[in-house]
N, C-alpha and C positions, 0 to 999 in steps of 0.2 A: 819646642822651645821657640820663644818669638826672635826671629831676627830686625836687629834696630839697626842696619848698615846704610847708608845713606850712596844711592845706586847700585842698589843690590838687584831691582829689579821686582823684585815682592811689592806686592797688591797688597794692601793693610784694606781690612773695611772695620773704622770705629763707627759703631754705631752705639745713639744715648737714645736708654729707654726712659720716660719717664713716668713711675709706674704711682698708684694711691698708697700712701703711709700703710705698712705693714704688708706690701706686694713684693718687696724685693725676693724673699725666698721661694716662693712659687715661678718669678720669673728666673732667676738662678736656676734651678731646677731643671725646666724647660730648656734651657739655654746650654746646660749640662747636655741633655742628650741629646741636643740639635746638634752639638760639636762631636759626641760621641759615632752619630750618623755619617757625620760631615767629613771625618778623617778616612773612612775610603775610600772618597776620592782621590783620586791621583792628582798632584800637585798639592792638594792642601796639607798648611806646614803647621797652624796652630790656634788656638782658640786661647784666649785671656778673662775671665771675668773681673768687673771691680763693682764694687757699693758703695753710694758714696752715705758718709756719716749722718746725712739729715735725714735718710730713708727713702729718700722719694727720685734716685736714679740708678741705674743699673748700666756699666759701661762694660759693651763686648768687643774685644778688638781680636779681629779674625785674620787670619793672613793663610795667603794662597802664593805660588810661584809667578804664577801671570794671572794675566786676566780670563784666560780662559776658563785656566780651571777653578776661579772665583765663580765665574760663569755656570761652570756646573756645577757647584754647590751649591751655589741658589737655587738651580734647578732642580737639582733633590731633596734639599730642603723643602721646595715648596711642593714638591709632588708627593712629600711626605706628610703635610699638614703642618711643618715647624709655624711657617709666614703666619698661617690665620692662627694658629696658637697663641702666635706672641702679640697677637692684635688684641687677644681678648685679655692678656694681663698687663701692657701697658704699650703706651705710644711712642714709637719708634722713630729717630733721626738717624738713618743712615749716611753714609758718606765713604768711596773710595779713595785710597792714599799712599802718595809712594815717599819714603824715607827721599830726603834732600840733602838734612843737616845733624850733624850731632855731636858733641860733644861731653866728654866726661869727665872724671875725678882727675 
C-alpha cells in the first residue's frame, strides 16, 4: 500500500514512460513483473501503476523505505533485464522523491 505521509521518510521514484499509441499494455505488463520481482527486497513497500486516457503514457510510482533499499532494487532489476526491457517498449523519465506536503478531504 503506498504511503503519502509527508516526512515519513520513504523514497517515492515516479517514473513517466512514454510509450507509441497501443504500447501501454505490453508496458503494464512488464512493469507488473518487475514489481512482482522487486518486492523481495527488503525495504520495498509498493509498486502503483497508471494510464493515462490518450494512450501514449504509462505512470509507475515505486516506493522503498530509504534509499538504500531503492538502491537495490534497481540493482535487481537491472540484473534481471527489467531496465533494458522497458527501453525497448518505451522511454522512460525517472525521478526520485520524498513526500513534503499533503493535504486531504
Amino acid at each position: 500500500m503506498p504511503i503519502i505521509t509527508a516526512e515519513a521518510g520513504v523514497i517515492t521514484q515516479i517514473n513517466v514512460f512514454t510509450v507509441p499509441k497501443g504500447g501501454q499494455d505490453a508496458l503494464i505488463a512488464l512493469l507488473k513483473e518487475a514489481a512482482e520481482s522487486a518486492r523481495e527486497v527488503p525495504g520495498w513497500l509498493s509498486a502503483s501503476l497508471h494510464r493515462s486516457l490518450d494512450g501514449t503514457r504509462v505512470v509507475n510510482y515505486a516506493q522503498c523505505r530509504d534509499q538504500a533499499a531503492m538502491r537495490a532494487v534497481f540493482e535487481k532489476l537491472a540484473g534481471e533485464g527489467f531496465m533494458a526491457r522497458n527501453k525497448a517498449l518505451g522511454e522512460a523519465h525517472p525521478g526520485l522523491y520524498e513526500v513534503v506536503w499533503t493535504l486531504g478531504a
